[in-house]
N, CA, C and O atoms as a GROMACS GRO file, in nm:
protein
  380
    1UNK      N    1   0.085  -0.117   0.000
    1UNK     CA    2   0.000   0.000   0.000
    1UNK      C    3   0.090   0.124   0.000
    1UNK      O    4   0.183   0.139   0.079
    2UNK      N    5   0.042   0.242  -0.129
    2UNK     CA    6   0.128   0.352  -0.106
    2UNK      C    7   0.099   0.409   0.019
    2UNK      O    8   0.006   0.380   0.094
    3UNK      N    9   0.238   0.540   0.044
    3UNK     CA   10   0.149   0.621   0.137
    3UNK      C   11   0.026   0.686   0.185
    3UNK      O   12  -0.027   0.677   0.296
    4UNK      N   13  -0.018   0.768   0.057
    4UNK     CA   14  -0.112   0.792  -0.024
    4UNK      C   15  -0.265   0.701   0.026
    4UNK      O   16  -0.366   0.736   0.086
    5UNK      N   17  -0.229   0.599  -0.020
    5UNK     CA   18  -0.342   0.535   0.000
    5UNK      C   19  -0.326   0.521   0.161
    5UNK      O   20  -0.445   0.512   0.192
    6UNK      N   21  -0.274   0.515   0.248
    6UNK     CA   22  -0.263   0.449   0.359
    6UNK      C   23  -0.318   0.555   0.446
    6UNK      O   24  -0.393   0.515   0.535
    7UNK      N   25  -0.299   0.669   0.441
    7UNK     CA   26  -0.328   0.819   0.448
    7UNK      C   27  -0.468   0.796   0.416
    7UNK      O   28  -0.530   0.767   0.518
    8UNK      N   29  -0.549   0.800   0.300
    8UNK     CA   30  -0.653   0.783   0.257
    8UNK      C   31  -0.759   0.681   0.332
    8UNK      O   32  -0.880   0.698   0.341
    9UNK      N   33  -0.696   0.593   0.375
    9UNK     CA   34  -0.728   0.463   0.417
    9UNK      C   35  -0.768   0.500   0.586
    9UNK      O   36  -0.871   0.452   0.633
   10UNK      N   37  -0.664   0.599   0.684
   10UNK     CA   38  -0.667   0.618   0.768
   10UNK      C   39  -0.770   0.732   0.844
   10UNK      O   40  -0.812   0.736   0.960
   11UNK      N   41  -0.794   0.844   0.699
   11UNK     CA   42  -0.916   0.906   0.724
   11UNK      C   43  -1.036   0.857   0.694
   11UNK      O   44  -1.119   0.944   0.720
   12UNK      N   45  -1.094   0.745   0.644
   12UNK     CA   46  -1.210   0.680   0.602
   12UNK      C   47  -1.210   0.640   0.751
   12UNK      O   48  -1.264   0.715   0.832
   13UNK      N   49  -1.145   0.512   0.794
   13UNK     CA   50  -1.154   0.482   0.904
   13UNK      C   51  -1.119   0.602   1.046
   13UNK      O   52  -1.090   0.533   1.143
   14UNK      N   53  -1.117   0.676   1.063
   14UNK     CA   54  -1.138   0.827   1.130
   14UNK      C   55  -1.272   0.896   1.091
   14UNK      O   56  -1.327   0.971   1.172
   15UNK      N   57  -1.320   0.874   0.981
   15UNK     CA   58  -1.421   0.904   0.963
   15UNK      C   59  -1.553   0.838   1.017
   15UNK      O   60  -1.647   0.892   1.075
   16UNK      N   61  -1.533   0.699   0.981
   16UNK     CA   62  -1.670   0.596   1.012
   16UNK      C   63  -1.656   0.551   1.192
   16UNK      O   64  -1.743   0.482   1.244
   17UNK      N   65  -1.544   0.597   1.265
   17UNK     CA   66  -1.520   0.593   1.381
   17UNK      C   67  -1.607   0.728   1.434
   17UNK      O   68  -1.697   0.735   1.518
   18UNK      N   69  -1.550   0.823   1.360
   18UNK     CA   70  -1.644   0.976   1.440
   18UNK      C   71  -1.761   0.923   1.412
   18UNK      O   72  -1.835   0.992   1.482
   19UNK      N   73  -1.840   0.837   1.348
   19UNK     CA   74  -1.964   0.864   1.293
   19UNK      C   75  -2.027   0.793   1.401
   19UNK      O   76  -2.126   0.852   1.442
   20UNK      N   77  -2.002   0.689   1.457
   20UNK     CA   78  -2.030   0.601   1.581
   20UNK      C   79  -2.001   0.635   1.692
   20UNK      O   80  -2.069   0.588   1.784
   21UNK      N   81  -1.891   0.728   1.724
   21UNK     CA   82  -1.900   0.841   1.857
   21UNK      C   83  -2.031   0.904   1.860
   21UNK      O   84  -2.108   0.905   1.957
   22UNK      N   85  -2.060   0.987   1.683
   22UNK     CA   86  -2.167   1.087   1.721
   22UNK      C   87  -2.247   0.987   1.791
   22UNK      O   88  -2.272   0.999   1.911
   23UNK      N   89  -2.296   0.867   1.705
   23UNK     CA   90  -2.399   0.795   1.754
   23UNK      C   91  -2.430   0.736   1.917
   23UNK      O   92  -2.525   0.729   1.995
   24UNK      N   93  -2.310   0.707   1.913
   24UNK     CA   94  -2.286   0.656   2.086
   24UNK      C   95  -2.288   0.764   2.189
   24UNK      O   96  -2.366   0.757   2.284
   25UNK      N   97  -2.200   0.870   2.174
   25UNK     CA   98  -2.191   0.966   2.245
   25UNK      C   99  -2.259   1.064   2.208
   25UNK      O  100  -2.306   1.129   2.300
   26UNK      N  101  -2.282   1.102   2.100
   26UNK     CA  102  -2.386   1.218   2.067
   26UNK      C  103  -2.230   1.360   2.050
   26UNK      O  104  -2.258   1.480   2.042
   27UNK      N  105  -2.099   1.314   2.049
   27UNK     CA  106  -2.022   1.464   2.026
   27UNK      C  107  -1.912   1.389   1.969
   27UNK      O  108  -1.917   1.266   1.961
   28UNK      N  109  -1.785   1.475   1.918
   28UNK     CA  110  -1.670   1.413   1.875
   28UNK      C  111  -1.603   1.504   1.918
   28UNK      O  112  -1.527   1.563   1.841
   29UNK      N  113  -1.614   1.554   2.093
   29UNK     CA  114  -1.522   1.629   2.223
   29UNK      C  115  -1.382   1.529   2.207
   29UNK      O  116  -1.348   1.411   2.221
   30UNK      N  117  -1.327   1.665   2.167
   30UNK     CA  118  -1.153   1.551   2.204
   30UNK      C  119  -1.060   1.514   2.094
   30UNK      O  120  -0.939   1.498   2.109
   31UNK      N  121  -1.161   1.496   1.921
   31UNK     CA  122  -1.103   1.420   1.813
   31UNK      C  123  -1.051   1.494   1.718
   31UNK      O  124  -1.025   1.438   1.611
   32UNK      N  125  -1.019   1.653   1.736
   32UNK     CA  126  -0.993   1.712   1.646
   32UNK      C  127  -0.862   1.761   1.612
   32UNK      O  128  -0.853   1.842   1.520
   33UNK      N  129  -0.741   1.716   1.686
   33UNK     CA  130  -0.626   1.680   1.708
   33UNK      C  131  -0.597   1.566   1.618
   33UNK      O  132  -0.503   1.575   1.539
   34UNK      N  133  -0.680   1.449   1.625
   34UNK     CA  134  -0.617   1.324   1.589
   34UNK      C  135  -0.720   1.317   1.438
   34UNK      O  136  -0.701   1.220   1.364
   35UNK      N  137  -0.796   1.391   1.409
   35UNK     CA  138  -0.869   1.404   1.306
   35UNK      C  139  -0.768   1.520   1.204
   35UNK      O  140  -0.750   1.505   1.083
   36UNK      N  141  -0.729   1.594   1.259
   36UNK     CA  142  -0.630   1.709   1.167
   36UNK      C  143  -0.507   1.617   1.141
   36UNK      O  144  -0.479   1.623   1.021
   37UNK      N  145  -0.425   1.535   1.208
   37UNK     CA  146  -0.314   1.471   1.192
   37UNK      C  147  -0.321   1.369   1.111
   37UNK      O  148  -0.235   1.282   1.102
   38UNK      N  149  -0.432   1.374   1.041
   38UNK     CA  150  -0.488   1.296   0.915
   38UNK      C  151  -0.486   1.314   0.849
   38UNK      O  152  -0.451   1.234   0.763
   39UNK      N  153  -0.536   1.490   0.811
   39UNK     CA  154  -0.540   1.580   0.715
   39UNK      C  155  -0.451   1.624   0.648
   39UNK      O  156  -0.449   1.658   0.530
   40UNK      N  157  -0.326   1.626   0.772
   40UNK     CA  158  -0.202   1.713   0.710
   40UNK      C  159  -0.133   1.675   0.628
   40UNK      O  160  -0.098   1.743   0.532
   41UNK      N  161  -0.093   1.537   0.654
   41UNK     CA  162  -0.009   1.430   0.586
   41UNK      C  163  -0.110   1.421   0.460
   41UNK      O  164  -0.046   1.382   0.363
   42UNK      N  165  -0.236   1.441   0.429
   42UNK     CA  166  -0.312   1.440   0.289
   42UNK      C  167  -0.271   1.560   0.217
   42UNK      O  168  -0.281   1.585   0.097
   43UNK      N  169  -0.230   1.620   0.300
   43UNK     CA  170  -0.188   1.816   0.243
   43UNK      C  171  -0.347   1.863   0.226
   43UNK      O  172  -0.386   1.915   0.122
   44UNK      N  173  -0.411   1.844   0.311
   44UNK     CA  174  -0.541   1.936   0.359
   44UNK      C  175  -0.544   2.014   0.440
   44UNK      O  176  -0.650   2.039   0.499
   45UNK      N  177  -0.406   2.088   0.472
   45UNK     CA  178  -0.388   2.187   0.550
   45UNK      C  179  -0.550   2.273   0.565
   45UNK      O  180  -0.629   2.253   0.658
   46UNK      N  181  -0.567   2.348   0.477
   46UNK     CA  182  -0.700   2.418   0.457
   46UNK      C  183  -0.795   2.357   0.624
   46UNK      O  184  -0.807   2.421   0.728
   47UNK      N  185  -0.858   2.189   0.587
   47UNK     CA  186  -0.936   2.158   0.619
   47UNK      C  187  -0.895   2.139   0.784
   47UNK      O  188  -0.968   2.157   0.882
   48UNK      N  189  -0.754   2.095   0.778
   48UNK     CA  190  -0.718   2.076   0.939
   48UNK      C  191  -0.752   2.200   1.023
   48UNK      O  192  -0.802   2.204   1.135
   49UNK      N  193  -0.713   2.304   0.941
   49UNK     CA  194  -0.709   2.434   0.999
   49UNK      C  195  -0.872   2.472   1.115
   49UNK      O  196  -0.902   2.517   1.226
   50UNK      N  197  -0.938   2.413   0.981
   50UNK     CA  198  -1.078   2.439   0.999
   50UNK      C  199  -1.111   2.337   1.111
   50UNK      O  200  -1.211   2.349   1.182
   51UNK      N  201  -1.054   2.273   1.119
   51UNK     CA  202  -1.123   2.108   1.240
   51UNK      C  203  -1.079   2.209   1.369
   51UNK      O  204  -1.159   2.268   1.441
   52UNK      N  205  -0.946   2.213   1.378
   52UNK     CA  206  -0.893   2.258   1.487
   52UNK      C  207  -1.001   2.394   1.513
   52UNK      O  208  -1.057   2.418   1.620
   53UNK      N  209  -1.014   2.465   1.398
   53UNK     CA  210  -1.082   2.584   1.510
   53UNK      C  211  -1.239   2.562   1.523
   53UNK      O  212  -1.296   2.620   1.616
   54UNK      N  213  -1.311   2.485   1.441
   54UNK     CA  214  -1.388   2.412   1.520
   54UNK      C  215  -1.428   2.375   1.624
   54UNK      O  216  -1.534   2.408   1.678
   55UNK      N  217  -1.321   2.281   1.676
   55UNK     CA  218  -1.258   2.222   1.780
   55UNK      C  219  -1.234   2.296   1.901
   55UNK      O  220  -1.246   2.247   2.013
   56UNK      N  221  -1.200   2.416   1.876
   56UNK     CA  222  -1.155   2.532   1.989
   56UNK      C  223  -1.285   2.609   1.991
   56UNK      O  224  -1.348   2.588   2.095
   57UNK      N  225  -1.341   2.687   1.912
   57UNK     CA  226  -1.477   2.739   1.935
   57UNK      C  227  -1.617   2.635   1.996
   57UNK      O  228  -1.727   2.678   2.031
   58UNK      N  229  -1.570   2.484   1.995
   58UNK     CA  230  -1.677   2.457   2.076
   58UNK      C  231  -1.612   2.399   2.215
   58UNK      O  232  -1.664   2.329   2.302
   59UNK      N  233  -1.527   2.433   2.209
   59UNK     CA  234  -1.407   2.423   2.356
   59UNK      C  235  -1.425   2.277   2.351
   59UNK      O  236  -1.496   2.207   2.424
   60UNK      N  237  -1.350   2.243   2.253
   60UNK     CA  238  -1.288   2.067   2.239
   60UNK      C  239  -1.187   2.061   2.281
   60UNK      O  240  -1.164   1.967   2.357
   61UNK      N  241  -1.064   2.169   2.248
   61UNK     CA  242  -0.933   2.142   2.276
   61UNK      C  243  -0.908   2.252   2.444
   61UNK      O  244  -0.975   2.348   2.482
   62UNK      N  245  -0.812   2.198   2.497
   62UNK     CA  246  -0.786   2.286   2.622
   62UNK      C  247  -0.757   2.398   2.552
   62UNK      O  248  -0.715   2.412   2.437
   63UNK      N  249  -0.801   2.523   2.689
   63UNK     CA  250  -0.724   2.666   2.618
   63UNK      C  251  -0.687   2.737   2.736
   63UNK      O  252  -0.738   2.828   2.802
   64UNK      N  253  -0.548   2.646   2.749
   64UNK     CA  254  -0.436   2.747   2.796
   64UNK      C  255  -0.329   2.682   2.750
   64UNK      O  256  -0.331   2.564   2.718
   65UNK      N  257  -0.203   2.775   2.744
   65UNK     CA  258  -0.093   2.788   2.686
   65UNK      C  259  -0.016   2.639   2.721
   65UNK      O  260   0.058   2.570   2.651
   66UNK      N  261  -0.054   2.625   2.828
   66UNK     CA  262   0.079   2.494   2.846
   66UNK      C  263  -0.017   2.381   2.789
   66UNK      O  264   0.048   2.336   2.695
   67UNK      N  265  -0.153   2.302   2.795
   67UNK     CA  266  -0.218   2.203   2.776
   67UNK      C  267  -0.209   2.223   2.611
   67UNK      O  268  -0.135   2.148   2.547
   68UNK      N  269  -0.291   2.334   2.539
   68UNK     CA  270  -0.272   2.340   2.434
   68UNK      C  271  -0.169   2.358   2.339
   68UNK      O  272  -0.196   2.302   2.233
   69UNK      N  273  -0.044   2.424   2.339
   69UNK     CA  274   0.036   2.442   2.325
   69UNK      C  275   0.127   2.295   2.314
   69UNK      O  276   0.138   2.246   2.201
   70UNK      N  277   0.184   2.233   2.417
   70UNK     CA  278   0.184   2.101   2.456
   70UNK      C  279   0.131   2.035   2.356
   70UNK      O  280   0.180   1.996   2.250
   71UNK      N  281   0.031   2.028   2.398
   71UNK     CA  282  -0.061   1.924   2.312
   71UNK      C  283  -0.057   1.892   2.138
   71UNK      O  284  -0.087   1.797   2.066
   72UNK      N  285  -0.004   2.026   2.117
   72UNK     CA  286  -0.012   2.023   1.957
   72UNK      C  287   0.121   1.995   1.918
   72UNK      O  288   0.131   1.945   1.806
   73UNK      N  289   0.235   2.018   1.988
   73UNK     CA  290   0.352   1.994   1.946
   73UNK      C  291   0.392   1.819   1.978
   73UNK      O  292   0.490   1.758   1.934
   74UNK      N  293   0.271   1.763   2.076
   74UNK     CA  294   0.262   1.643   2.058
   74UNK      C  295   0.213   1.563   1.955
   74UNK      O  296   0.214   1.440   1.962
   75UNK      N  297   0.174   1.617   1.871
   75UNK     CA  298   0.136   1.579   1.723
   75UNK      C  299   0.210   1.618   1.626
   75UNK      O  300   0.201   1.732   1.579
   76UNK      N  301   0.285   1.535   1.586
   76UNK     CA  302   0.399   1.557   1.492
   76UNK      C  303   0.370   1.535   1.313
   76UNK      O  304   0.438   1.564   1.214
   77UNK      N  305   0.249   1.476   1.330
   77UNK     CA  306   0.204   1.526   1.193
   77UNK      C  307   0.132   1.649   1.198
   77UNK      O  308   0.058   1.676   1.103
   78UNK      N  309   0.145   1.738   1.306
   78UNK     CA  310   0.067   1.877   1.299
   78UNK      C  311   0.210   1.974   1.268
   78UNK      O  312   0.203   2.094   1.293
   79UNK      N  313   0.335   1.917   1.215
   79UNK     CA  314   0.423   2.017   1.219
   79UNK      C  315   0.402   2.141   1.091
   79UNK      O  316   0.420   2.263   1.100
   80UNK      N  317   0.362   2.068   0.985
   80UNK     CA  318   0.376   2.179   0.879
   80UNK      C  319   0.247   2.268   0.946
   80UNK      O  320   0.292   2.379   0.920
   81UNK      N  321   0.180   2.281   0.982
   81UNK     CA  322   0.079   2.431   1.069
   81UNK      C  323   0.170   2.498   1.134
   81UNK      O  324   0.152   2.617   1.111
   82UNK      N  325   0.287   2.475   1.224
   82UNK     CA  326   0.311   2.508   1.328
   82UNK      C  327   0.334   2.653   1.275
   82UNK      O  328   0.288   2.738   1.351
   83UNK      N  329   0.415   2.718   1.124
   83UNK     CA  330   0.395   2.811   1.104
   83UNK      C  331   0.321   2.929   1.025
   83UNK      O  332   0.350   3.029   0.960
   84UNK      N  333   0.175   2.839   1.082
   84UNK     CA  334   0.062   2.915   1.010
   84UNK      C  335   0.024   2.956   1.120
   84UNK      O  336  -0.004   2.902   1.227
   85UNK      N  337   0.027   3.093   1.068
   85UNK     CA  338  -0.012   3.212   1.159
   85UNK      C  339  -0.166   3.168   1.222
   85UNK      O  340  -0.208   3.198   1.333
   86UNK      N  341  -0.232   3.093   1.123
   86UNK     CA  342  -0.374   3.076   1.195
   86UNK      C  343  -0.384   2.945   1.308
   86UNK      O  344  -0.474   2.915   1.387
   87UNK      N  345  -0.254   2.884   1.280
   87UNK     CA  346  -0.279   2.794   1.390
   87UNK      C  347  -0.206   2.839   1.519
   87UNK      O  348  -0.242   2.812   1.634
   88UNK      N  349  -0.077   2.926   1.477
   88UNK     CA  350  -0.043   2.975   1.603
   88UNK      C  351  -0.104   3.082   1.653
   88UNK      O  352  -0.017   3.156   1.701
   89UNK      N  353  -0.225   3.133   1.665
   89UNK     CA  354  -0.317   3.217   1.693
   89UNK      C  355  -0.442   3.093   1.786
   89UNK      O  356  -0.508   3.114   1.888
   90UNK      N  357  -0.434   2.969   1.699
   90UNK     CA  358  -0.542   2.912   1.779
   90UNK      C  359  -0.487   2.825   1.889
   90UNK      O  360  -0.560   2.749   1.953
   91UNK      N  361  -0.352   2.838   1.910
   91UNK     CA  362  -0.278   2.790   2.047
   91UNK      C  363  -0.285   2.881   2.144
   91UNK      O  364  -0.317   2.841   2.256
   92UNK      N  365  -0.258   3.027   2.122
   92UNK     CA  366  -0.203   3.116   2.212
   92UNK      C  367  -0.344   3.136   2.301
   92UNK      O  368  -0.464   3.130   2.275
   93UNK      N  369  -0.271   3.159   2.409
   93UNK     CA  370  -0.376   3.191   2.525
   93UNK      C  371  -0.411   3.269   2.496
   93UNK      O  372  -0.374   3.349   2.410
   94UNK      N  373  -0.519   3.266   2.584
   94UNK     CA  374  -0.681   3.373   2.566
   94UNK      C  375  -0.685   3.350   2.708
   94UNK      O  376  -0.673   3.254   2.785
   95UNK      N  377  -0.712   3.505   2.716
   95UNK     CA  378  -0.799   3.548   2.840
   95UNK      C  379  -0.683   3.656   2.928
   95UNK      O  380  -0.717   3.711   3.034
   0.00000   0.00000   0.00000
């Protein structure tokens, strides 16, 4: 299997997994970290962008500097964001 496909392969199954959270749990609190680190490696930067702030406007991801912050540099397929201004805007503390 190429990368490509394996990538491909890994957001279907990320996909039909959120779909049975909604169902079970009724939210997908928590998945938008490991749902963007899907994206990136597809070069859907665009769309990760969009999960993550998603993700933060319905207060999925922690928001303060050390949890969030942290947290994203623990995702190492989140590196090519690290210098998009819009994602380092959706790390930085608030408040």
């Amino acid at each position: 299997m190429d990368e490509w496909a394996h990538w491909r392969a890994e957001l279907a199954a990320l996909q039909q997994w959120e779909g049975s959270m909604v169902q079970a749990r009724g939210t997908l609190h928590g998945l938008e970290m490991e749902r963007a680190s899907v994206l990136v490696p597809l070069g859907d930067l665009e769309q990760a962008i969009e999960v993550l702030s998603d993700g933060i406007g319905r207060w999925a991801l922690p928001n303060s500097t050390a949890s969030q912050g942290a947290r994203a540099h623990a995702y190492p397929y989140l590196a090519p964001l690290y210098g998009d201004r819009r994602f380092q805007a959706l790390i930085k503390p608030r408040g």
